[in-house]
C-alpha positions in Angstrom: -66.1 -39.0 -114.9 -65.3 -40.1 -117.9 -65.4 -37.8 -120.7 -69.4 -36.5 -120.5 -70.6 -34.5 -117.8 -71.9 -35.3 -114.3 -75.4 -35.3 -114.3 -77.0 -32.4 -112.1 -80.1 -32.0 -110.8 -82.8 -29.4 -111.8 -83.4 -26.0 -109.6 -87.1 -25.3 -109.0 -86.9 -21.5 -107.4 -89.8 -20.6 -105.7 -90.0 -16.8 -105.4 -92.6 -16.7 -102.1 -92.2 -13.3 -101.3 -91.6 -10.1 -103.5 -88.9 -8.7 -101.3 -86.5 -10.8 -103.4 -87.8 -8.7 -107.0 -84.9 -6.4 -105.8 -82.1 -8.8 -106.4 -83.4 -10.7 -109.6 -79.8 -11.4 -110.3 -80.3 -14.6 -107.7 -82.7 -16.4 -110.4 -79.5 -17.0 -112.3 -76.8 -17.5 -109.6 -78.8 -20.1 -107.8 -78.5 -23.0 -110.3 -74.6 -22.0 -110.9 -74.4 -22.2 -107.4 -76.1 -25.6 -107.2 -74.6 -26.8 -109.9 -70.8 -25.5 -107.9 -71.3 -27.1 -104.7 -72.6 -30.7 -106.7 -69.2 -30.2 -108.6 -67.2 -30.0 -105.4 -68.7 -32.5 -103.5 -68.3 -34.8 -106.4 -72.1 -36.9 -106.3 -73.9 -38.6 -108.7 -77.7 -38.0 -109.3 -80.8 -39.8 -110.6 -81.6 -38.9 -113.9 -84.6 -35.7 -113.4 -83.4 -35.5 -110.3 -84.5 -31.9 -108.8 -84.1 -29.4 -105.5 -86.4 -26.5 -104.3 -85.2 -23.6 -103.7 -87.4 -21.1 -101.6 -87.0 -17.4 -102.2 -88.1 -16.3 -98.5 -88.7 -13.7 -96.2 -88.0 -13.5 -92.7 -91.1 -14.1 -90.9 -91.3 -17.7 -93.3 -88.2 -18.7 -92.5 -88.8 -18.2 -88.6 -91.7 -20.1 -88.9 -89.5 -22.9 -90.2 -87.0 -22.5 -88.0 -89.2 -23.0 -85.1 -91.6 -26.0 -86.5 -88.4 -27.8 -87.3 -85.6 -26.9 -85.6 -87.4 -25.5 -82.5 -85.3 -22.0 -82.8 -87.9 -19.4 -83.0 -86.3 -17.0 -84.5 -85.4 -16.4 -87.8 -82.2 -17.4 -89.8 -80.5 -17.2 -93.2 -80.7 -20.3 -95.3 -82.5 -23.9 -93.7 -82.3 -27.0 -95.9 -84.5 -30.1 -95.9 -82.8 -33.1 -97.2 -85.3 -35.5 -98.5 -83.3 -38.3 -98.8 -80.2 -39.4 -96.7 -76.6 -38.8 -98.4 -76.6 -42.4 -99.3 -80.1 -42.2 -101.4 -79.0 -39.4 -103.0 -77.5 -41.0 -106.2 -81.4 -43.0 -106.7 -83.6 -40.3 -105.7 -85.5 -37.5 -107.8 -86.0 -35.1 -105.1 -82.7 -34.1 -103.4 -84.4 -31.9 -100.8 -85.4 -28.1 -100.5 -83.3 -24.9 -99.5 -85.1 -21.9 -98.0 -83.6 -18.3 -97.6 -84.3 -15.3 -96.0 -84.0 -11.7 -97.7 -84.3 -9.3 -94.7 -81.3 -11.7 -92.8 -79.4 -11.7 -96.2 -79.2 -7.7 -96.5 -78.6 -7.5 -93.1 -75.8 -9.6 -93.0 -74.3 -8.5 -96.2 -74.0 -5.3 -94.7 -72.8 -6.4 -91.2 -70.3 -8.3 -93.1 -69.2 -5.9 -96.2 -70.4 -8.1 -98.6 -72.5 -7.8 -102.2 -75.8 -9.3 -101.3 -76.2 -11.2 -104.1 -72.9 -12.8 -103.5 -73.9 -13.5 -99.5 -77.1 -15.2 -101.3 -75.1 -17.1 -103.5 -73.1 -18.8 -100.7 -76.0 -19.7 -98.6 -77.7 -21.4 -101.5 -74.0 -23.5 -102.0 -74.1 -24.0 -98.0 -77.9 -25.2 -98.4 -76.7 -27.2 -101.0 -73.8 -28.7 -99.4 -75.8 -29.9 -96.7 -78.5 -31.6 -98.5 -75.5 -33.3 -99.7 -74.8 -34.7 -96.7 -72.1 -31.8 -95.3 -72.7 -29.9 -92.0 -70.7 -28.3 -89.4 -71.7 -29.6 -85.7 -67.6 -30.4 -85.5 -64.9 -28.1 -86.1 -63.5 -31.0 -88.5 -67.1 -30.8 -90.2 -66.8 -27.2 -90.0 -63.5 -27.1 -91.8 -64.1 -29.5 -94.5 -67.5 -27.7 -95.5 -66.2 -24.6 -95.4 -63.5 -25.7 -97.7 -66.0 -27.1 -100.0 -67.8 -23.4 -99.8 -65.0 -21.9 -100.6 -63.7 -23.6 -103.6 -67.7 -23.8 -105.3 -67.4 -19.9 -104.9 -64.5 -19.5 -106.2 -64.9 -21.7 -109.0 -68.2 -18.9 -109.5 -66.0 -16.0 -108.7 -66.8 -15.2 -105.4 -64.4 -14.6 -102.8 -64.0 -16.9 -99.5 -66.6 -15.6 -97.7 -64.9 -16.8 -94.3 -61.8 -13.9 -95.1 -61.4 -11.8 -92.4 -61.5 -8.8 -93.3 -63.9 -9.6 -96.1 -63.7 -7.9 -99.7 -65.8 -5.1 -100.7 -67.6 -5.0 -103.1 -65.6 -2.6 -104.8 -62.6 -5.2 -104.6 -65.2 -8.1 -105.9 -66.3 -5.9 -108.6 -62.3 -4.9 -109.2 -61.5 -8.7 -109.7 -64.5 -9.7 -111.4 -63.8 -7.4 -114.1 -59.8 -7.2 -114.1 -59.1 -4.2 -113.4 
């Protein structure tokens, strides 16, 4: 760009269930995170142009899961492009992103990770692929999870794909410096 900002597209977040009152901090990191992974992936968007994002539990996002994917069972984050990657640039609506607390805390844990900073990369992975990015190919798989990784970091968050990931005495350590 030259010399004024890349327009982004507005965050709509839809608290459906009160489970997600016990990590407020994710009404804030959600458009950061939005606004990351549209930074990385480098697209332009229509003026007003706006994504959903669905503050879930796990029985909703089961429900999804099975009346669109045909998985019954529930998962972390789904997203729903409305538009294909090539409409993106003309559209309004980019799509919506739905995430599930219960499989957020329970991960977090399983994987030694702050849950609001788990959260914050699903909403960048939902993101990413209403953008047009998945990971049905290990090629795919690399170049999203590239993209993941450098939105995160850009927010502070370490690469969530680390093995053995940091705790969240080590995020909080470099988050504040010391």
């Amino acid at each position: 760009m030259t010399g004024r900002e890349r327009q982004l597209p507005a965050l709509d977040v839809v608290p459906e269930s009160p489970l997600w009152e016990a990590m407020p901090g994710i009404v804030d990191a959600a458009p950061r995170a939005v606004a990351a992974a549209c930074a990385v992936a480098e697209r332009a968007f229509a003026p007003g142009a706006e994504v959903s994002l669905l503050l879930a539990d796990d029985a909703t996002l089961r429900t999804l899961n099975r009346d669109w994917r045909g998985k019954d069972k529930p998962t972390n984050v789904l997203s729903f492009p409305a538009v294909p990657p090539e409409a993106i640039a003309a559209s309004p609506v980019i799509g919506d992103i739905a995430i599930a607390y219960e499989t957020v805390l329970r991960e977090a844990a399983e994987e030694g990770k702050a849950p609001l900073d788990h959260a914050t990369h699903l909403v960048v992975h939902g993101m990413l692929h209403l953008l047009g990015y998945d990971h049905e190919t290990d090629a795919d798989a690399v170049q999203m999870e590239a993209l993941e990784v450098k939105a995160l970091a850009s927010l502070g968050i370490g690469d969530p794909y680390r093995d053995p990931p940091e705790t969240d005495i080590e995020a909080a350590d470099r988050r504040t410096g010391t």
